[in-house]
MARVO-162417 format. One line per 4 residues: for each residue x, y, z of N, C-alpha, C, O. Coordinates in steps of 0.05 Angstrom, whole numbers. Example, Ala and Ser with C-alpha at 12.3 -4.5 7.8 and 13.67 -1.06 7.14 Angstrom:
residues 2
264:-114:156:246:-90:156:264:-66:156:285:-66:169  257:-45:142:273:-21:143:258:1:157:268:23:161
***
This chain:
residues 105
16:-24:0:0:0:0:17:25:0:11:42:-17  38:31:16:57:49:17:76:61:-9:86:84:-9  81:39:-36:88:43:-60:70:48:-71:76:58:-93  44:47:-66:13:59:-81:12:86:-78:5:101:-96
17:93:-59:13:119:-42:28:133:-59:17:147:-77  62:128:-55:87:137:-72:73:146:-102:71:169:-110  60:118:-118:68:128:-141:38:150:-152:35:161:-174  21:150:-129:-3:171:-131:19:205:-124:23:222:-141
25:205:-105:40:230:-99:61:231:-125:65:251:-139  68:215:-128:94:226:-155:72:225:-173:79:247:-181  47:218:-192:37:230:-206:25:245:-205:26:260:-224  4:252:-183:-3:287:-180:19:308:-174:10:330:-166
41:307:-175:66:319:-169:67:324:-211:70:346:-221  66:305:-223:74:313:-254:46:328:-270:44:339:-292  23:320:-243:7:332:-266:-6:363:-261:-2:375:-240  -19:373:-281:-21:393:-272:-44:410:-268:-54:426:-284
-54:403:-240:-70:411:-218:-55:422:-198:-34:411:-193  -62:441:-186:-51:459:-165:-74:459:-150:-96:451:-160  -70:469:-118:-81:463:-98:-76:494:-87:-57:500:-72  -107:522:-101:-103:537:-82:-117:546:-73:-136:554:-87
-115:550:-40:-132:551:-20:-155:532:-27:-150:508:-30  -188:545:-30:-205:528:-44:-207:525:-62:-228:518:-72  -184:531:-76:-201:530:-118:-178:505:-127:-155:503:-118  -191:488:-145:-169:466:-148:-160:489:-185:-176:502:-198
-128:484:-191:-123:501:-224:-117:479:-232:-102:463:-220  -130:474:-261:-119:455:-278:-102:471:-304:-114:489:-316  -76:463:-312:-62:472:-324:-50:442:-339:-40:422:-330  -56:451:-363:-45:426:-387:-26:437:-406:-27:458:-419
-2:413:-402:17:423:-411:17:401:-444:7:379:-447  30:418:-464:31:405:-496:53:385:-495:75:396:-497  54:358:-491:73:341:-493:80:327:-530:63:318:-545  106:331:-535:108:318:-563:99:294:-562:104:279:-543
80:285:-590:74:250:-586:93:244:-584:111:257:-594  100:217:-568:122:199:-571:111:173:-589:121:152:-582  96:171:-609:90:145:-621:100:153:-654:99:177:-661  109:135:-671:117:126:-689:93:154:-718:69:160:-719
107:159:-726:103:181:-748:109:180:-772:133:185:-776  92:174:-793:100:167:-830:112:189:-838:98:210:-835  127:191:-845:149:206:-850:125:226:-879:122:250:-881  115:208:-894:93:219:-919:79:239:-895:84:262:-902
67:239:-874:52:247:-862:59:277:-845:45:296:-842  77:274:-838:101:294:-830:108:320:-848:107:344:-841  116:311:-871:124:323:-894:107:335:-913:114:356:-923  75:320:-920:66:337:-938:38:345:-916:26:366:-917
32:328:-901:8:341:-880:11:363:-864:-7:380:-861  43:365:-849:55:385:-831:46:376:-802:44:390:-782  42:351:-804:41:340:-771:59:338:-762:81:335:-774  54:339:-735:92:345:-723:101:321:-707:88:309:-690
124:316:-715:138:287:-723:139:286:-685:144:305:-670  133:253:-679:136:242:-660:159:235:-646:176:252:-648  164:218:-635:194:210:-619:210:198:-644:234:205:-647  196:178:-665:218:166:-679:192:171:-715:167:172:-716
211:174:-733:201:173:-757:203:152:-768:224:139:-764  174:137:-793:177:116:-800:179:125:-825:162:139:-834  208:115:-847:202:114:-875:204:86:-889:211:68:-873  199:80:-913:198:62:-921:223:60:-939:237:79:-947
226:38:-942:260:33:-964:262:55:-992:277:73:-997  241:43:-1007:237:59:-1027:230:96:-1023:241:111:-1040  214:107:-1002:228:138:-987:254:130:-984:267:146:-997  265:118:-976:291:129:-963:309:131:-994:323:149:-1003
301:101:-1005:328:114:-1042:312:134:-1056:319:139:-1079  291:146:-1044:284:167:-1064:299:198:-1055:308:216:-1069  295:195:-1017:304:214:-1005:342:217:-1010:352:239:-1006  354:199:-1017:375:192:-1020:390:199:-1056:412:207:-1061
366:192:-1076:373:208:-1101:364:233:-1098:374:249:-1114  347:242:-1081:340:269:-1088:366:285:-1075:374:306:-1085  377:276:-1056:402:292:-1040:429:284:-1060:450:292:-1053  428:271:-1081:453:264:-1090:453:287:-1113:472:303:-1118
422:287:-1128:418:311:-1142:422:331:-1137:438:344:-1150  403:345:-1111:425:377:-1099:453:378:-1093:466:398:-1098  463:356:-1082:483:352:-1074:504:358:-1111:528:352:-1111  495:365:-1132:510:351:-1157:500:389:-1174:512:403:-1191
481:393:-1162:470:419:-1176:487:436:-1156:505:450:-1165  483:436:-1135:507:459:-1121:528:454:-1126:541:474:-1121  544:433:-1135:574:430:-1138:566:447:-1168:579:468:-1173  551:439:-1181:556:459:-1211:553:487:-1207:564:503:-1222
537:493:-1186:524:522:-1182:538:541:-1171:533:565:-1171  571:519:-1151:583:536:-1141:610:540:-1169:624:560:-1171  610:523:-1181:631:523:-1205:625:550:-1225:641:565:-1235  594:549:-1228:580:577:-1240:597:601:-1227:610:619:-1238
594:596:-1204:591:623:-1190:624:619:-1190:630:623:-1214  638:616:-1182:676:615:-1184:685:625:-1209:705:639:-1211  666:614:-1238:673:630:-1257:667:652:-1263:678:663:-1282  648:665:-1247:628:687:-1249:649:705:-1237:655:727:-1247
662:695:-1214:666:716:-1203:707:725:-1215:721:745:-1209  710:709:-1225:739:713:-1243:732:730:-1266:746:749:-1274  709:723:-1277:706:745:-1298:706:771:-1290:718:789:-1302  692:775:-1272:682:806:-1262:720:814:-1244:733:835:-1247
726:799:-1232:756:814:-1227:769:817:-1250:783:838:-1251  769:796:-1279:785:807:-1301:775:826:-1314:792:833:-1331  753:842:-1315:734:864:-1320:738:885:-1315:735:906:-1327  747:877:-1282:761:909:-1255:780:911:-1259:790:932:-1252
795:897:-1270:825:898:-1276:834:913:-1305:852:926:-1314  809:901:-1312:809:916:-1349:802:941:-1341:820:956:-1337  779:949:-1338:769:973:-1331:791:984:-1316:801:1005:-1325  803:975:-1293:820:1003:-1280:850:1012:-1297:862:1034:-1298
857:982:-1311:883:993:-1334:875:1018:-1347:885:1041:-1345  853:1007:-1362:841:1027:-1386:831:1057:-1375:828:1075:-1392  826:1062:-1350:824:1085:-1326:845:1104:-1327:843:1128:-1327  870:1086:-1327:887:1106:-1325:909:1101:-1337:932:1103:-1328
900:1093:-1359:915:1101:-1397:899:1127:-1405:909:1146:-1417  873:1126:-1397:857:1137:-1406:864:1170:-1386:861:1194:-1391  872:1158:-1366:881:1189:-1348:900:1207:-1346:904:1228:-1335  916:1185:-1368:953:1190:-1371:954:1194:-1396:975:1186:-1405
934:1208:-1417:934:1220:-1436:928:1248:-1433:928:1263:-1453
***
């Protein structure tokens, strides 16, 4: 009876009722689910993912080519941009020669 007692006091201790004077307060707190969450469900519903996410094999090699693809477009996108940005210093460099040929006449 005495571990009954215990585990009544340690759960009105977590929950949330307060004890004042005569008024009993109930206050509820938003706990994350902890149960299992379809990853489809998560993603295009916007439910908010539980303790562990479930995908399926076929999500996961889809999730897995789709990251190999960005992963392949930013390597080109930053190669874009590295050449982008050599041109425009050989540009400043042209432009400032031609500045002051042009100033030294």
């Amino acid at each position: 009876m005495d571990n009954f007692m215990k585990f009544l006091e340690y759960t009105a201790r977590r929950s949330g009722i307060k004890r004042i004077r005569k008024r009993l307060i109930w206050t509820e707190k938003e706990e994350p689910r902890r149960m299992l969450t379809e990853f489809i469900d998560m993603y295009y519903l916007g439910h908010t993912p539980g303790e562990y996410v479930v995908i399926s094999r076929s999500m996961a090699r889809e999730i897995e080519n789709r990251l190999k693809t960005l992963e392949e477009e930013n390597k080109r996108l930053k190669e874009k941009l590295d050449s982008a940005k050599a041109i425009i210093l050989a540009l400043t460099v042209i432009i400032i020669i031609l500045i002051s040929i042009l100033s030294s006449i």
